[in-house]
Structure formats: structure tokens, C-alpha cells
ZAKOLTOR-995187 format. One line per field, with one value per atom (N, C-alpha, C): atom name; y, x negated, z. Coordinates in Angstrom, 1 decimal. Example, Ala and Ser with C-alpha at 12.3 -4.5 7.8 and 13.67 -1.06 7.14 Angstrom:
BEGIN
atom: c(N,CA,C,N,CA,C) $
yy: c(-5.7,-4.5,-3.3,-2.2,-1.1,0.0) $
xx: c(-13.2,-12.3,-13.2,-12.8,-13.7,-12.9) $
zz: c(7.8,7.8,7.8,7.1,7.1,7.9) $
% end
This chain:
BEGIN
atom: c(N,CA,C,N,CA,C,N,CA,C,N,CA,C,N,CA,C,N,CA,C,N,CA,C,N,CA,C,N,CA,C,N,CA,C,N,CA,C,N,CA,C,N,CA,C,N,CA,C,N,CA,C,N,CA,C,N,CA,C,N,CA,C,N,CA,C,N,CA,C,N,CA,C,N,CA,C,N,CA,C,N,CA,C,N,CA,C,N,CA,C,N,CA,C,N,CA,C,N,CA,C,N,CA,C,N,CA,C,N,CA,C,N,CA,C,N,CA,C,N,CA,C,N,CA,C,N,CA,C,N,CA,C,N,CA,C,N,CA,C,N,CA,C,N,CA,C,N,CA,C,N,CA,C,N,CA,C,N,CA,C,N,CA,C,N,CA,C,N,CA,C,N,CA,C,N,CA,C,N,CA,C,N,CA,C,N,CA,C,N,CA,C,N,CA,C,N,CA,C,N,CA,C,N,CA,C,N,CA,C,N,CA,C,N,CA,C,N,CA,C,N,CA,C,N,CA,C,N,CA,C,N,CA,C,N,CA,C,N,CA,C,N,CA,C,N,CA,C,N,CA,C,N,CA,C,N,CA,C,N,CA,C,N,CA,C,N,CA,C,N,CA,C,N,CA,C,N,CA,C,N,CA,C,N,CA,C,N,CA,C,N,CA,C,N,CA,C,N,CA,C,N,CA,C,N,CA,C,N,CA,C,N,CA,C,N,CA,C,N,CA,C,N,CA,C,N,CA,C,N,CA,C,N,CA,C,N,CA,C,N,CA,C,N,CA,C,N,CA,C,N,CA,C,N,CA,C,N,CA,C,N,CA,C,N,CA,C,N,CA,C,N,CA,C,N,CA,C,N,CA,C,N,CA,C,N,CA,C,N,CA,C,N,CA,C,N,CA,C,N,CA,C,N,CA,C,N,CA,C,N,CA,C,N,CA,C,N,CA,C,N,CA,C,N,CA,C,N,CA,C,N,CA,C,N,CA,C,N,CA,C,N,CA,C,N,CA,C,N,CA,C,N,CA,C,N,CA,C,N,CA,C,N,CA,C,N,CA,C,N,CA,C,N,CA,C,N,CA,C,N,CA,C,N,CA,C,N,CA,C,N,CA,C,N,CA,C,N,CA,C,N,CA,C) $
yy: c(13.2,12.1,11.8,11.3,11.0,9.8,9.6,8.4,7.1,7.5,6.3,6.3,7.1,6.9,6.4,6.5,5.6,4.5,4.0,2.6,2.1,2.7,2.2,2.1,2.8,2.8,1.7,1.3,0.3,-1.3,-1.3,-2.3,-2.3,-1.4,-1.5,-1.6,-1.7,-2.1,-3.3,-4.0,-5.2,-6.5,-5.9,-6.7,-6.4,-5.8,-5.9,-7.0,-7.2,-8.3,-7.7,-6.5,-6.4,-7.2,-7.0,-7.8,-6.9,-7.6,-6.5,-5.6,-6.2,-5.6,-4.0,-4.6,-3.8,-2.4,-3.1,-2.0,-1.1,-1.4,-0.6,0.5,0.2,1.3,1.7,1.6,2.2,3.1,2.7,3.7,5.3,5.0,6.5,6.7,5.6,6.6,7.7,6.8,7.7,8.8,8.9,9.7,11.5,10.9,11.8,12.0,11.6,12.3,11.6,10.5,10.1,9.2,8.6,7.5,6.2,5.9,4.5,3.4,3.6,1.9,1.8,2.7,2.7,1.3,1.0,-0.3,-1.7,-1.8,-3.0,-3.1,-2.4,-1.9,-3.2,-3.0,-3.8,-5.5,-5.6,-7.1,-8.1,-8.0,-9.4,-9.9,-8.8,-8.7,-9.2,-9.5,-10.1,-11.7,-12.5,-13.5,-14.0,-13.0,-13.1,-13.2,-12.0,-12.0,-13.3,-13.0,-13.6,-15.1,-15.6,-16.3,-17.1,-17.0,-17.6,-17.6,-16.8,-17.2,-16.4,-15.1,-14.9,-13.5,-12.3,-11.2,-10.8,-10.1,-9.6,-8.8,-8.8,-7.4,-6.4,-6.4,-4.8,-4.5,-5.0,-4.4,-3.8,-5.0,-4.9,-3.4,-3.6,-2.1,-1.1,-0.9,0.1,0.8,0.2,0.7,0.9,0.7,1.5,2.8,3.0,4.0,5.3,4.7,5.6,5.8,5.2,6.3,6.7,6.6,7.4,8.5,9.2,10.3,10.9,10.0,10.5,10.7,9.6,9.0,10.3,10.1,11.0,10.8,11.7,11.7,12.2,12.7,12.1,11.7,11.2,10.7,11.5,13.4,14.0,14.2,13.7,14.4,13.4,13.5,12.5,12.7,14.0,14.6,13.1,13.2,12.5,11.1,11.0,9.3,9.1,10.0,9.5,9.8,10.3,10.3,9.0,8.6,7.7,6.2,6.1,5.3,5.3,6.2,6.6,6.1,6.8,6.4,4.5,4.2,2.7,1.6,2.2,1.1,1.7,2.5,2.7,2.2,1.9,1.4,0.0,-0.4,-1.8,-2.8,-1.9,-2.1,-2.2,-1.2,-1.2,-2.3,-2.7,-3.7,-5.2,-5.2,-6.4,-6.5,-6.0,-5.9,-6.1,-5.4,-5.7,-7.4,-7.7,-8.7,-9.8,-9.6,-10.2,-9.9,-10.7,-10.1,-11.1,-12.1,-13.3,-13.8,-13.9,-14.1,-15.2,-16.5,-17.9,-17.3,-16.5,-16.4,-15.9,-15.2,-13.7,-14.6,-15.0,-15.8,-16.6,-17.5,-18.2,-17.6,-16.4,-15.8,-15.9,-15.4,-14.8,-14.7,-14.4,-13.6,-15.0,-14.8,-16.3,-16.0,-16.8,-16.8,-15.4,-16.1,-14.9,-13.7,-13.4,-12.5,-11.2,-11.9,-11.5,-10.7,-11.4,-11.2,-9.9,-10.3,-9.0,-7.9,-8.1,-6.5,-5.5,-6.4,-5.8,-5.4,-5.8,-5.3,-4.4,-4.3,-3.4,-2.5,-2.3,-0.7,-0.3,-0.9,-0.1,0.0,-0.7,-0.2,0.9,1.3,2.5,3.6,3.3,5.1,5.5,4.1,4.3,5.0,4.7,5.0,6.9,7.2,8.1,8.9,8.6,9.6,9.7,8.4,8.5,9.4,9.5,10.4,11.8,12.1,13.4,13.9,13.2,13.8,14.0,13.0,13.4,14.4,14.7,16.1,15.9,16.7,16.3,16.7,18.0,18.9,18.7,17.6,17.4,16.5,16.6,15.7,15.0,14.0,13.2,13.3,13.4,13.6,12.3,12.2,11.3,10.4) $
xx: c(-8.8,-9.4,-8.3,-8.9,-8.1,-7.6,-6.3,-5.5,-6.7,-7.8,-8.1,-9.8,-10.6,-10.9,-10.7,-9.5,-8.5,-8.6,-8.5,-8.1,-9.8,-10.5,-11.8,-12.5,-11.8,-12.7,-12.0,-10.9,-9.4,-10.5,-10.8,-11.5,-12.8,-13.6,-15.1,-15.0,-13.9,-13.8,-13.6,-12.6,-12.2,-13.5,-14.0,-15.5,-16.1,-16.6,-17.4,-17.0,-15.6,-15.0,-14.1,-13.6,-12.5,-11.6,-10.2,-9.1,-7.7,-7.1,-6.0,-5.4,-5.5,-4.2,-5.4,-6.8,-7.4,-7.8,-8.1,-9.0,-7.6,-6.1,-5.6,-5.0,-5.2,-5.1,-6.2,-7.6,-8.9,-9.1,-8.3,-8.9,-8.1,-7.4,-6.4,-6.9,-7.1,-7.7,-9.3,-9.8,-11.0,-10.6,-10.0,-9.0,-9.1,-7.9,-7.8,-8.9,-9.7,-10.7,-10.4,-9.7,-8.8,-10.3,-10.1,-10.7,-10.3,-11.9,-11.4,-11.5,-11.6,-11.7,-10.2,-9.4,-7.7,-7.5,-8.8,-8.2,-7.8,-8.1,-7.9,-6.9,-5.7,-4.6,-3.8,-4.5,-4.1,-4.7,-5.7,-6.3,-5.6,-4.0,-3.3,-2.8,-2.9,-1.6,-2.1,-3.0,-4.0,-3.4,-2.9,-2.7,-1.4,-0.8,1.0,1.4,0.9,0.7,0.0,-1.0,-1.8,-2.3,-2.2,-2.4,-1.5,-0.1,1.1,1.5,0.8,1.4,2.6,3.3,4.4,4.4,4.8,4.7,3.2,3.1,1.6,1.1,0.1,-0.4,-0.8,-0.9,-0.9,0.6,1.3,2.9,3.2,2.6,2.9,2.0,0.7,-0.8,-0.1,0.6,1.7,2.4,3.0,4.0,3.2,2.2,1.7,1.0,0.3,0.2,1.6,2.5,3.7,3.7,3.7,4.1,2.9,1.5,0.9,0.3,1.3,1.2,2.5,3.5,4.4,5.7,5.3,6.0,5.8,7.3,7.2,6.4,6.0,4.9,6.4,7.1,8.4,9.7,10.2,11.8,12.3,12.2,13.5,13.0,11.9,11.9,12.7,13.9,14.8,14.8,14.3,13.9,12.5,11.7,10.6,10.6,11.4,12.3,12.9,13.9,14.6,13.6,12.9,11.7,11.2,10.5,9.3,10.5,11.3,12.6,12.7,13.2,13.5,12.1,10.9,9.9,9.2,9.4,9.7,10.1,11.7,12.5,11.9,11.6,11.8,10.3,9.1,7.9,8.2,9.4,9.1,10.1,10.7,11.7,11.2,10.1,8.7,8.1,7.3,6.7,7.1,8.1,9.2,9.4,9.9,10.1,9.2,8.1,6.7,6.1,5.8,5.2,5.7,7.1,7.6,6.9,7.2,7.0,6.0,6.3,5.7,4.2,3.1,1.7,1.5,2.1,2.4,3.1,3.8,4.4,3.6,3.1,2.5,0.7,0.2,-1.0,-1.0,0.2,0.2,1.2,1.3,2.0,0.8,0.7,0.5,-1.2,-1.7,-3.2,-3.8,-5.6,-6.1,-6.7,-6.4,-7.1,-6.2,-6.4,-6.3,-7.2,-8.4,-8.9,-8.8,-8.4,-8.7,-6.9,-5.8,-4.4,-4.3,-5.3,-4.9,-5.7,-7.0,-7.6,-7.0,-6.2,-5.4,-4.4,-3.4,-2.5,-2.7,-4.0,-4.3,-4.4,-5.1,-5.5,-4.3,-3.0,-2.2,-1.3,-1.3,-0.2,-0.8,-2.2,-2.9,-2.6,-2.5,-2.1,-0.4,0.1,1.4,1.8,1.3,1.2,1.7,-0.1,-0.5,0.4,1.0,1.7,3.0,3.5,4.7,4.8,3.2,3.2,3.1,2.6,2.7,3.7,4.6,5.7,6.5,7.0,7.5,7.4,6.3,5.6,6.2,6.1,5.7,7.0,7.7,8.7,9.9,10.7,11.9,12.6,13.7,14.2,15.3,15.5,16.2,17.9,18.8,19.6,20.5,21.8,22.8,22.0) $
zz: c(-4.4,-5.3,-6.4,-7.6,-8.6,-8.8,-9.4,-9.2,-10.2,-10.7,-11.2,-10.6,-9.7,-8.7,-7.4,-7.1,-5.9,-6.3,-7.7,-7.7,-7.8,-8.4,-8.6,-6.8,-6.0,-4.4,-4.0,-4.6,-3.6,-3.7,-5.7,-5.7,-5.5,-5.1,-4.3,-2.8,-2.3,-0.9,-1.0,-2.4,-2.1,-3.0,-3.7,-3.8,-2.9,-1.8,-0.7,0.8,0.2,1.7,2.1,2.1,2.7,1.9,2.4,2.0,1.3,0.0,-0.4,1.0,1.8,3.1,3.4,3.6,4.1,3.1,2.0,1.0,0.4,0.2,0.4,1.4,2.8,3.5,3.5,3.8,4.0,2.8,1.6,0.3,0.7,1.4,1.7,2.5,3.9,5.0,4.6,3.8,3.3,2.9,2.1,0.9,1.5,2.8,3.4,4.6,4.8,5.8,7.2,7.2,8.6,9.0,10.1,11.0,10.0,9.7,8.9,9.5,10.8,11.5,11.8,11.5,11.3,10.7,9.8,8.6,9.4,10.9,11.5,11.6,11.2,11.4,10.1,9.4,8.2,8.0,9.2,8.6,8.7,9.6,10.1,8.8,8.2,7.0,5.6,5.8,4.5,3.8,2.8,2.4,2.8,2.8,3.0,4.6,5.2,6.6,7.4,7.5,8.4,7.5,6.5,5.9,5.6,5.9,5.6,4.2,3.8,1.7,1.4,2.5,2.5,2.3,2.6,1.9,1.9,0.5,0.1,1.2,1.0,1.9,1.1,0.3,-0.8,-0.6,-0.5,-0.3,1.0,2.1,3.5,3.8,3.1,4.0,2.7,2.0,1.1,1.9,2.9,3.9,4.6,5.1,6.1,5.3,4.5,3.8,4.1,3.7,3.3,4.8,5.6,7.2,7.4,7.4,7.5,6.9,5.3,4.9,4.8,5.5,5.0,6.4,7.3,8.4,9.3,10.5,11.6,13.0,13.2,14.7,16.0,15.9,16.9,16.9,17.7,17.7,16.9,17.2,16.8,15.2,14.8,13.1,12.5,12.4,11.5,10.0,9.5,7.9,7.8,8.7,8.3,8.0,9.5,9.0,7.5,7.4,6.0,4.6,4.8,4.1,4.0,4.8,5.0,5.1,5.0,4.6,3.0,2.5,0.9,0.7,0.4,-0.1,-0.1,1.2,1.8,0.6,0.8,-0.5,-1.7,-2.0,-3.3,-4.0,-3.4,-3.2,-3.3,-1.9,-1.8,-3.3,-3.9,-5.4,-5.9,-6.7,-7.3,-7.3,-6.3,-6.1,-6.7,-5.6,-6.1,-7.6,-8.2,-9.4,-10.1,-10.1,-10.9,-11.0,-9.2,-9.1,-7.9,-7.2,-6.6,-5.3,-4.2,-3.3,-1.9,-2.2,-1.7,-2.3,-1.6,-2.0,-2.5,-2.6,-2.8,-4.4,-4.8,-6.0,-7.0,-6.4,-7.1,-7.7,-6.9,-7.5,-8.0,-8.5,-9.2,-10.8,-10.3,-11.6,-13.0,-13.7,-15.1,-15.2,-14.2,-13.9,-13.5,-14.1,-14.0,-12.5,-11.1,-10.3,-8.8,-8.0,-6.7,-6.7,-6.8,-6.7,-7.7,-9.1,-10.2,-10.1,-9.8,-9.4,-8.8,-7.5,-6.4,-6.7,-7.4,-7.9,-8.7,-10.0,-10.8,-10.0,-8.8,-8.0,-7.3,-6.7,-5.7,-6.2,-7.6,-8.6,-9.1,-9.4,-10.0,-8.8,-7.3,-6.8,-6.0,-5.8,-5.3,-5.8,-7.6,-8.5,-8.4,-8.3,-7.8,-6.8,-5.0,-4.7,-4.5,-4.4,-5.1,-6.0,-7.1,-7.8,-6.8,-5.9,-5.2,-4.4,-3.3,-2.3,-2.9,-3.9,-4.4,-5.0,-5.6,-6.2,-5.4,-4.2,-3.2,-2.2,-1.9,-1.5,0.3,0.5,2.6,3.0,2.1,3.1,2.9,1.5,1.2,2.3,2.5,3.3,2.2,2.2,1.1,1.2,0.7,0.5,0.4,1.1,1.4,2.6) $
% end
């Protein structure tokens, strides 16, 4: 699927009721052909976890994204770890940087309204994403 199809499905899940935390992992799990009731995985994490106002959940259901295209299935794959680590920070710097990191900060930034805030966030941190997991590709293991 294409990076601006991804973002157009991120926000047709998120006008239907799902939630930023959810419609970004569910747009991948579709993506890739996975089990989408995986998305319950992501509902705690909706309005700065759990409604606390505190980390976003497009940031927080981000990271789960990254381990589940990118993360290790056991202890000894330590390539997959430092992987899905590198990609991790470098996502969660991204993020940060862009639009801070806190859901209490971030909807009252610049953008008129919460919903209107998180749709725009969710479409461009989905192509993000997306170009991250691909450039990085599955088989490097990161270096230092």
C-alpha cells in the first residue's frame, strides 16, 4: 500500500471511532494481511495513555508498529533487538521534535481542535513510518 493511501486508511479508521492509538496500528495490521483484532493491543494507549493527557498514542501505537515489523520473535535475535531499538529512538526523536510528546501539549499546540490535531498527526506519522520501515529494510543489523 502506498504511503499516501496509508495515511488516507489511518484517517478512515479514525473518522469511524477508532482512536489515534488504534487507527495507527490497525492501518499496518491491515497493511500487512495480519489479524486486525491485534488493534486492542493499542486501545489503553489512546489520549496520553489511558486518558491521562500524557504520552500520545500515535507515538506510543508507533512503537508498537516498529516491533511488530520490525521487532524480535526470540531472546537470542539480538540483530532484531538493536534494530527495533535504533528504529524506536530514532521515531521517538522524530516525533518529539515535530510535535512534542505529551497529549496535553500537542492539542493545544498550533492546530484548531483535538481531532482536527490528531488526524493531521496520524497521516504524516503513518508515511513516516512507512518510509522508516522501508528504508531500514528487515536484514541490517545497526552498527555500534
Amino acid at each position: 500500500m502506498s504511503q499516501a493511501n496509508l495515511a488516507e486508511r489511518a484517517r478512515e479508521h479514525f473518522a469511524s471511532g477508532l482512536s489515534c492509538s488504534e487507527s495507527t496500528l490497525v492501518t499496518f495490521l491491515e497493511a500487512d494481511g495480519q489479524d486486525t483484532s491485534m488493534v486492542r493491543l493499542a486501545t489503553s494507549l489512546c489520549a496520553g495513555v489511558g486518558g491521562n493527557r500524557d504520552l500520545c498514542g500515535i507515538l506510543t501505537a508507533g512503537q508498537l508498529v516498529i516491533g511488530l515489523e520490525r521487532g524480535r520473535t526470540a531472546p537470542s535475535d539480538i540483530c532484531a533487538k538493536q534494530r527495533a531499538f535504533k528504529l524506536g529512538g530514532d521515531f521517538y526523536k522524530w516525533f518529539a521534535s515535530r510535535w512534542g510528546c505529551r497529549c496535553d501539549q500537542i492539542v493545544t499546540g498550533e492546530f484548531r481542535g483535538p481531532a482536527e490535531t490528531c488526524r493531521r498527526i496520524l497521516a504524516e506519522t503513518v508515511q513516516h513510518l512507512q518510509t522508516t520501515l522501508d528504508d531500514a529494510g528487515a536484514s541490517q543489523c545497526p552498527s555500534g
